[in-house]
Phi, psi and omega in degrees: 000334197279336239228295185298336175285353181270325192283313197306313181302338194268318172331301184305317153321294193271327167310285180306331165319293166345276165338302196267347168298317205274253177343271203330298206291320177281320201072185217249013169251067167307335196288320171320278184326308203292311184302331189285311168307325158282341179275007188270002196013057159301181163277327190295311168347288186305328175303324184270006182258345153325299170302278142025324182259278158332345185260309185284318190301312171296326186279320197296325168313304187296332173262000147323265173325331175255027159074011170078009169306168164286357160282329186285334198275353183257004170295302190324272185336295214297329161309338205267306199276307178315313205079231192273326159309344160281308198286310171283010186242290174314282202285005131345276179260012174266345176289328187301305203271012184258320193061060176085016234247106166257034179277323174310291195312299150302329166277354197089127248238298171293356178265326206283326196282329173259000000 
């Protein structure tokens, strides 16, 4: 568990870096670009609706996990738009409160336990 947790911090870490290099230079309105590459049906395109899939996967995971509450369901959004910058910081401190368990971790403490 130590080992994932060094990767999500160093992820997080270099994501962010990224980020605000990728803004300063670009500016900070991704949504135009990303959508403009699918419908231009490019590889970035393809890429991005992949990616896309994956964002939506996470977020259903994340309001999954919180029984589809209103915290769970706003987790969800907040994963689909944050990404990964959401999602290593949640699995983080969700490794923490499973306390290495990574059956906790991924189900949630009442599903693993029940």
């Amino acid at each position: 568990m130590a080992v994932f947790r060094v990767f999500l911090v160093l992820f997080f870490l270099c994501l962010g870096g990224y980020t605000v290099v990728v803004g300063m230079n670009y500016g900070w309105n991704l949504l135009p670009l990303f959508f403009a590459d699918i419908v231009a049906m490019t590889w970035a395109g393809q890429f991005n609706l992949d990616f896309m899939g994956f964002l939506a996967l996470s977020a259903l995971w994340l309001a999954w996990r919180h029984d589809f509450s209103a915290s769970g369901l706003a987790l969800g959004v907040l994963g689909f738009f944050g990404g990964m910058g959401v999602l290593t910081v949640y699995l983080l401190v969700a490794s923490f409160d499973a306390k290495g368990d990574p059956k906790v971790l991924l189900l949630g403490r009442r599903r693993a336990n029940g």
